[in-house]
C-alpha positions in Angstrom: 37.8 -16.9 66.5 39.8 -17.9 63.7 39.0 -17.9 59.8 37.3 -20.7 58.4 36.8 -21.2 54.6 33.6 -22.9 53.1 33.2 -23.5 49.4 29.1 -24.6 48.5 27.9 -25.5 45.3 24.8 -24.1 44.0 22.4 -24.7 41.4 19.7 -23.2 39.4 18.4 -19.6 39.2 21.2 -19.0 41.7 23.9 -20.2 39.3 22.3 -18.5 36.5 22.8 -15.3 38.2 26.1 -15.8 38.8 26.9 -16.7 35.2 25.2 -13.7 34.2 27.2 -11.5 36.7 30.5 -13.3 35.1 29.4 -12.2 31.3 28.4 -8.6 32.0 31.4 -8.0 33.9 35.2 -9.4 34.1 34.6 -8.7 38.0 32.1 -11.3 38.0 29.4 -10.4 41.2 32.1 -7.9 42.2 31.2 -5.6 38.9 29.3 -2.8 38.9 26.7 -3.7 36.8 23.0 -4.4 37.4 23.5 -8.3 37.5 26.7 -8.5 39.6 24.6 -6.8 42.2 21.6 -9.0 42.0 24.0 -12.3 42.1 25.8 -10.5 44.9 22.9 -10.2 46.9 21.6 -13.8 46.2 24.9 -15.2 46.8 24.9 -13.6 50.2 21.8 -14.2 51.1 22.5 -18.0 50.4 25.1 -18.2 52.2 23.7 -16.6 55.2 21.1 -19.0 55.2 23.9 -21.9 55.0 25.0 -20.2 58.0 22.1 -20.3 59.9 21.9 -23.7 59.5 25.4 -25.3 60.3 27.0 -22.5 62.1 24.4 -20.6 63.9 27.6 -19.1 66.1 29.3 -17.5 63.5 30.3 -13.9 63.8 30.6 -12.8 60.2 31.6 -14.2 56.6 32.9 -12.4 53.8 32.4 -14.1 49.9 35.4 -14.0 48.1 34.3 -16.2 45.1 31.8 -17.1 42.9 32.2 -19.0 39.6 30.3 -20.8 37.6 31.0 -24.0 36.6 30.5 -25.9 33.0 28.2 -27.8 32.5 28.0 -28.8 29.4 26.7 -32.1 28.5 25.2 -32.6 32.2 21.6 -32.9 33.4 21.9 -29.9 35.2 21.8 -26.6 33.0 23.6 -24.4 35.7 26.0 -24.9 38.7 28.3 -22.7 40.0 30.6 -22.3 43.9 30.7 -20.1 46.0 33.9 -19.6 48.4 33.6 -17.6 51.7 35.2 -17.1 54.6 34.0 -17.3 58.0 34.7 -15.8 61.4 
């Protein structure tokens, strides 16, 4: 099965987490800290629920990103991506 790569935009408590994640650590979720793991875990389990819905046939994924995006000025107080890859 080849590698696939799936970026999906999140928002709210989510997002928040992963901003959190990216100032206690330069690592961002991949830190060692208290909040990278908790936006670790989120972001995984997020995007093994995206998986359940529109690739129920997948064998694994792996995240390789999360960021947070800016926005400042926007309705929305937090967004951020995350970027995986599939297999």
């Amino acid at each position: 099965m080849e590698k696939e790569i799936k970026t999906i935009t999140v928002t709210g408590l989510l997002a928040y987490d992963i901003e959190r994640a990216e100032r206690a650590s330069f690592y961002g979720i991949f830190g060692n800290l208290p909040e990278c793991w908790k936006a670790r875990a989120n972001c995984a389990e997020r995007v093994r629920l995206f998986m359940e819905l529109y690739k129920p046939d997948y064998n694994s994924f792996c995240i390789t990103k999360a960021k947070s995006v800016d926005t400042t000025g926007e309705k929305i107080p937090y967004k951020a991506t995350i970027t995986f890859e599939i297999e």
